[in-house]
LOTORSE-737815 format. One line per 10 residues: number of its first residue (from 1); their letters; for each residue x, y, z of C-alpha. Coordinates in steps of 0.02 Angstrom, whole numbers, plus 50000, padded with zeros to 5 digits. Example, Ala and Ser with C-alpha at 12.3 -4.5 7.8 and 13.67 -1.06 7.14 Angstrom:
1) as) 50615,49775,50390 ~ 50684,49947,50357
END
This chain:
1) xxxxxxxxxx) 50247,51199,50409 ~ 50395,51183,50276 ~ 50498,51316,50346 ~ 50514,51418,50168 ~ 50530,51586,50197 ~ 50346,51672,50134 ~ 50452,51805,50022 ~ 50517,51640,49910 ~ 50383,51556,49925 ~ 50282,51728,49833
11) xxxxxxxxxx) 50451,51719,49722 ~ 50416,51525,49675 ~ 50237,51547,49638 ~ 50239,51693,49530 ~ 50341,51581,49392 ~ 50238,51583,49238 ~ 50149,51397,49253 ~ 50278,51350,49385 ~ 50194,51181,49432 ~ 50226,51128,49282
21) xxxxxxxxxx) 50406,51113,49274 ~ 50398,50959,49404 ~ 50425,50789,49391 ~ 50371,50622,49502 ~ 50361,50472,49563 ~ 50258,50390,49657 ~ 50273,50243,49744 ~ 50114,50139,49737 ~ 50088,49966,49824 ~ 49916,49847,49746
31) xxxxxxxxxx) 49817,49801,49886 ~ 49678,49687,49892 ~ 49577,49839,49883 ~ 49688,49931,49751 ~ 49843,50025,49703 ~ 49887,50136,49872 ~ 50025,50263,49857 ~ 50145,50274,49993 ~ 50256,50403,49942 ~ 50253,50540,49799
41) xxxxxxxxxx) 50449,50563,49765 ~ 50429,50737,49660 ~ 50633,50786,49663 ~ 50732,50792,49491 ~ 50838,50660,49526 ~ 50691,50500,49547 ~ 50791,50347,49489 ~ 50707,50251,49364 ~ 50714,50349,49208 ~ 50848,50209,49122
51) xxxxxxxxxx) 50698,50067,49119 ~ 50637,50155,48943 ~ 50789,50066,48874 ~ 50765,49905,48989 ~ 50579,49874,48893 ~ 50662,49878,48734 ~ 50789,49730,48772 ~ 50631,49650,48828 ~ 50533,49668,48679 ~ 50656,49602,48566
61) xxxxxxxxxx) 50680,49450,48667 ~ 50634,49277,48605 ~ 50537,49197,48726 ~ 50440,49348,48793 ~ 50405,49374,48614 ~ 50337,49189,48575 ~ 50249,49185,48729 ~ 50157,49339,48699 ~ 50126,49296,48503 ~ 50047,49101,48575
71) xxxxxxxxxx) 49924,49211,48685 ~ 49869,49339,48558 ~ 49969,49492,48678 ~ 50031,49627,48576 ~ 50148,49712,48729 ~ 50212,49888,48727 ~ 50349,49989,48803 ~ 50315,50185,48873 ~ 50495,50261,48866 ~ 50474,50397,49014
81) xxxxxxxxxx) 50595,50503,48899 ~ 50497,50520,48787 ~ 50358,50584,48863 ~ 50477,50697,48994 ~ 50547,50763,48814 ~ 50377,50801,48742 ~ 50314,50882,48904 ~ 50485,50993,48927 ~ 50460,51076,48739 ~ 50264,51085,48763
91) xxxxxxxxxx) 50310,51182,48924 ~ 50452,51279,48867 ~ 50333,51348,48729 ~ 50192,51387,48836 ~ 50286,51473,48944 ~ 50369,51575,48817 ~ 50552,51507,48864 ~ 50559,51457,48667 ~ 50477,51487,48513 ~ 50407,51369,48392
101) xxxxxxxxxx) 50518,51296,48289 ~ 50652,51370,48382 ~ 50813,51292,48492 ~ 50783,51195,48661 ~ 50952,51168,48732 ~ 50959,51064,48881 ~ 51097,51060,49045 ~ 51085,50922,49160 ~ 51190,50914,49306 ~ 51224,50770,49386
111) xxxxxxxxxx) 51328,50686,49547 ~ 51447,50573,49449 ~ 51610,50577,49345 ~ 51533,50601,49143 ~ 51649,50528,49007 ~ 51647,50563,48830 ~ 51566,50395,48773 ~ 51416,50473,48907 ~ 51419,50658,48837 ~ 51406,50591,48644
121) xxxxxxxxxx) 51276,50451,48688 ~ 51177,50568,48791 ~ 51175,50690,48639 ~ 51119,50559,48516 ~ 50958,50507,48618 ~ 50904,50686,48633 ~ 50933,50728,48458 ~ 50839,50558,48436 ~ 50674,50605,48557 ~ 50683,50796,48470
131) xxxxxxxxxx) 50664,50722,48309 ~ 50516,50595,48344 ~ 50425,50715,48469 ~ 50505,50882,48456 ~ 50349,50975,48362 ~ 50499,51047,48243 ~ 50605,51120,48396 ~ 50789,51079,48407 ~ 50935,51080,48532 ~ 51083,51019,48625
141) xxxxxxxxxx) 51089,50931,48792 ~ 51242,50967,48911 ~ 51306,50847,49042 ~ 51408,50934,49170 ~ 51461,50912,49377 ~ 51495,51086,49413 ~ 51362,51204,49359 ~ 51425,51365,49465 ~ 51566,51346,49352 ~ 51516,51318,49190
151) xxxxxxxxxx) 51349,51416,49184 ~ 51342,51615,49174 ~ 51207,51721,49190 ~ 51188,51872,49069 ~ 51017,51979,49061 ~ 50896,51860,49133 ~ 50962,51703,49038 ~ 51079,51576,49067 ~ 51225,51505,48939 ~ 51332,51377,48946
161) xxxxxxxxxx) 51482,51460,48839 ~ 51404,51562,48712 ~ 51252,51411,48706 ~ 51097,51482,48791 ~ 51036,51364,48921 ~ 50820,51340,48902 ~ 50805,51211,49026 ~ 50890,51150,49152 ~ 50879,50977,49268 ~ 50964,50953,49405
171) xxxxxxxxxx) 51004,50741,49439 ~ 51088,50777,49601 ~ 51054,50777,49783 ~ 51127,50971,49782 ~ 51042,51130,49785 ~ 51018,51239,49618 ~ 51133,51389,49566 ~ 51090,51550,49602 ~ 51103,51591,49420 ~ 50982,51479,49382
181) xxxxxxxxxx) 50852,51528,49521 ~ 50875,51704,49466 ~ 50851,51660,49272 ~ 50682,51569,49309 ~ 50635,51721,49420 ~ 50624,51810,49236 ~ 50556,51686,49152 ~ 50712,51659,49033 ~ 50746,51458,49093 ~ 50636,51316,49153
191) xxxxxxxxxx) 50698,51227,49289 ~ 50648,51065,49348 ~ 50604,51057,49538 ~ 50660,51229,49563 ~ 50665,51317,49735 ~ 50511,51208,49823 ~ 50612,51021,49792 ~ 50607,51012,49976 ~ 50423,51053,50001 ~ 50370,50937,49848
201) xxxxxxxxxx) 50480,50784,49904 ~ 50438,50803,50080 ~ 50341,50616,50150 ~ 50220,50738,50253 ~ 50119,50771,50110 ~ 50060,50623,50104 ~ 49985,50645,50282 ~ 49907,50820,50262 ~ 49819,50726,50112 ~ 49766,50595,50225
211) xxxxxxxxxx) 49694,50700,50364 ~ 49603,50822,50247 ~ 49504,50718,50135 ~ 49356,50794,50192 ~ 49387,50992,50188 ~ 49268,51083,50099 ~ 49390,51124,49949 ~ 49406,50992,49901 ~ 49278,50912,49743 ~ 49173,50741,49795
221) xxxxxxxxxx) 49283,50655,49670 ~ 49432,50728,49732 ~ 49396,50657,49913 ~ 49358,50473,49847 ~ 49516,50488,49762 ~ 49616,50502,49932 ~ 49512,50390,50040 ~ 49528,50245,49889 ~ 49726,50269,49874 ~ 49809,50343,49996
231) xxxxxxxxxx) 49842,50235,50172 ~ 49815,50310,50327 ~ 49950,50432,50374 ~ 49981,50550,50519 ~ 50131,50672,50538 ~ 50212,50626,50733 ~ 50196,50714,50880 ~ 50114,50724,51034 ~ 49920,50726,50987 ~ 49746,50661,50944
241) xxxxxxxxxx) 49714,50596,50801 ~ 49568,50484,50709 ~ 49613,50291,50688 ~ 49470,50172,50610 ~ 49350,50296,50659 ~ 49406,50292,50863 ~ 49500,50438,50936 ~ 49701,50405,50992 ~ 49824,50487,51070 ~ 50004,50474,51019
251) xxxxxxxxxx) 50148,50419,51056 ~ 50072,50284,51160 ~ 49942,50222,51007 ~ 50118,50209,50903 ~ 50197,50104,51045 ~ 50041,49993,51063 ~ 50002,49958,50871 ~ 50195,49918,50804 ~ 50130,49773,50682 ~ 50017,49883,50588
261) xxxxxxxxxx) 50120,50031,50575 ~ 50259,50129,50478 ~ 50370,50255,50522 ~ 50453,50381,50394 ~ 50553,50523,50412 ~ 50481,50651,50287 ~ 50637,50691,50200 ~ 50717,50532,50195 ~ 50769,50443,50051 ~ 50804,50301,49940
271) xxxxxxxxxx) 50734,50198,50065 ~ 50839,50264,50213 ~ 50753,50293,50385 ~ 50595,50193,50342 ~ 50542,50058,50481 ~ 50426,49932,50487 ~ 50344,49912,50652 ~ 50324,49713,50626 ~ 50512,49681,50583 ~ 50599,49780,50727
281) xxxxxxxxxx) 50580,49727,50916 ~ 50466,49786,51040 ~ 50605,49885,51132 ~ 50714,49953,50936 ~ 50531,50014,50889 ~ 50516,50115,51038 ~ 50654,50168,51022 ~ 50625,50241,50845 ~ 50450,50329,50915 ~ 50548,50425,51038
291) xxxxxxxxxx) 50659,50469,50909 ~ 50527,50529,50774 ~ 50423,50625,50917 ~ 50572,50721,50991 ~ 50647,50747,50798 ~ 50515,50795,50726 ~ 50458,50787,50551 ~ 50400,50611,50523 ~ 50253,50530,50480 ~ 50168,50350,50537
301) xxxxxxxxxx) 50080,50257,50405 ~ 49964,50110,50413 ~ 50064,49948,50354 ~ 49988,49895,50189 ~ 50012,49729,50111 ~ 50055,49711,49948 ~ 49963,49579,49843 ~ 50106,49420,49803 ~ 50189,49426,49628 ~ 50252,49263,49582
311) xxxxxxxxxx) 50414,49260,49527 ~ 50582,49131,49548 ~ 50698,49235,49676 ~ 50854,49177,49575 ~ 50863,49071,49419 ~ 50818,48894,49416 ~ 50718,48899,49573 ~ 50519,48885,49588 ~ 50414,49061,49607 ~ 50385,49127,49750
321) xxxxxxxxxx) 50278,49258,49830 ~ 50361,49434,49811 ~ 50306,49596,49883 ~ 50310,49725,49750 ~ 50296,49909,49732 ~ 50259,50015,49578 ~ 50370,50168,49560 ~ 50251,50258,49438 ~ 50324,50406,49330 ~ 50205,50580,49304
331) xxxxxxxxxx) 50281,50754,49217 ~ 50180,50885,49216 ~ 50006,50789,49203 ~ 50070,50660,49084 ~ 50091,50482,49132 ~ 50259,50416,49106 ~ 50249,50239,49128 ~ 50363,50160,49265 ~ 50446,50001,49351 ~ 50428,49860,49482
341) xxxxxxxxxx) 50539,49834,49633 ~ 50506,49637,49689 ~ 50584,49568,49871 ~ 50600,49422,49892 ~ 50531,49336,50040 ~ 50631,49344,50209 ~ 50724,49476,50122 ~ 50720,49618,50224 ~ 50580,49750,50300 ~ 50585,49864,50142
351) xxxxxxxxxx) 50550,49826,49950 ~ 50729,49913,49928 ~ 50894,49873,49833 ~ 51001,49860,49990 ~ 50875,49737,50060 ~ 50888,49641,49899 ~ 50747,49695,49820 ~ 50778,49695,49618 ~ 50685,49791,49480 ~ 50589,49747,49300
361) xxxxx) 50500,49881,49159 ~ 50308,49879,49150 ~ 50262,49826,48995 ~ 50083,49897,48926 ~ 49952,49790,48821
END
């Protein structure tokens, strides 16, 4: 189905606790009838993380501050930092990577140019999350663009210099080094994502959860879980499927029900190849059918409305209705708090920055 060779996929899962060295985000839309997620991005480099900083600023403003102290609200910011930070060392320990009390150093690679001011401010909030939720452990983080480089691989462990490397997190739309792969093979690194980023990230996953909710394997709570949040989703290509209980065939159901449907390719991203039936013409939507059926990979979802948020769509004017989506942050199993995207209305057919869409922290009462 994902096209992983079974010999790395064996090689994957026989990590020590290898799930656990993931993180995500999923992108959940409040419906009438409750929070739906339409996409589970579960790839190292999820934007997002910088709104830990955002809900500071707004904590220490003025009028958010007064409001909240008129109406008895004591508000609360969830820096998803922190909790990545406490996660990485609990996991790092439990999978024997460190020792208690020992050193956690960190490498990050990432797409972008990193100056100085970066490197040393980078270091300071690491030191910083070590020393409130560290459990004793201590470390260095590394920035760097060219891991092949700068990374070497000696015995089963990797070192940047003579620094060993304990985890490392890739922020970049490029593959991992082989040195890395090979190190986490051992057991001597953590490494976030690892081999299966393609298989976790992929949009289809969404639909095998949405046509399997009632296998036997699954636990009664487990099924009420998927048929409460997740939309109706089918991978495309020429078949049957179930649709409000009727049987359909596609392409032709996907031609005849364009207002009610989405189409996604399944490793798209950042918004990018996602189509709303209801915004594109008759003819442009067919056109994208044809395209996902003879392609391949790419699901349909059901179109699901997202509940208005009232906010002014620039300052000075009145609020307006927004449509907003929740980009929710998970590590492991812990909850890392998240952010909102808003659109404005008659912005565009996706709740995405190049469509004018424009973000805000979640703050927690």
């Amino acid at each position: 189905f994902y096209g992983f060779d079974p010999v790395m996929l064996a090689a994957a899962f026989s990590v020590r606790n290898y799930t656990n060295s993931t993180v995500a985000r999923g992108d959940f839309i409040d419906t009438p009838g409750g929070l739906m997620c339409c996409e589970m991005n579960m790839a190292a480099n999820v934007g997002g993380w910088e709104h830990g900083f955002w809900s500071e600023r707004y904590l220490q403003n003025p009028v958010l501050m007064d409001f909240c102290a008129r109406e008895g609200i004591s508000p609360a910011g969830r820096d998803v930092l922190a909790t990545f930070c406490e996660h990485m060392v609990d996991d790092a320990l439990d999978s024997g990577v460190i020792e208690e009390g020992g050193e956690l150093n960190l490498a990050i690679a990432l797409d972008w140019p990193i100056t100085e001011g970066a490197r040393r401010r980078a270091a300071e909030v690491y030191a910083d999350l070590l020393r409130r939720r560290g459990r004793g452990v201590t470390g260095q983080l590394f920035l760097y663009t060219a891991p092949a480089d700068e990374l070497t691989y000696r015995q089963g462990k990797v070192y940047m210099g003579e620094q060993r490397v304990h985890v490392y997190y890739a922020h970049t739309g490029t593959g991992f080094p082989v040195k890395v792969l090979r190190a986490q093979l051992t057991g001597g690194i953590r490494a976030y994502n690892g081999m299966l980023t393609r298989m976790w990230h992929d949009k289809r996953n969404i639909a095998l959860l949405s046509e399997n909710e009632g296998l036997e394997g699954w636990k009664e709570e487990e099924r009420e879980l998927i048929r409460a949040h997740i939309p109706w989703t089918r991978v495309v290509s020429p078949r049957t499927t179930a649709w409000r209980g009727a049987e359909v065939q596609f392409p032709g159901f996907l031609l005849d029900h364009r207002d009610d449907l989405v189409l996604k390719r399944g490793l798209g991203n950042s918004g990018n190849e996602v189509h709303v039936g209801r915004y594109l013409a008759p003819d442009a939507w067919e056109a994208r059918v044809r395209e996902a059926v003879e392609e391949g990979g790419w699901i349909v979802q059901e179109r699901v409305e997202s509940r208005p948020y009232f906010y002014p769509p620039e300052p000075g004017a009145a609020p307006a209705p927004h449509s907003v989506v929740w980009g929710l942050f998970c590590t492991g199993s812990r909850f890392g708090s998240g952010f909102l995207r808003m659109l404005p209305p008659g912005a565009g057919e996706g709740v995405i920055g190049s469509n004018g869409s424009y973000e805000s922290a979640i703050l927690e009462i």
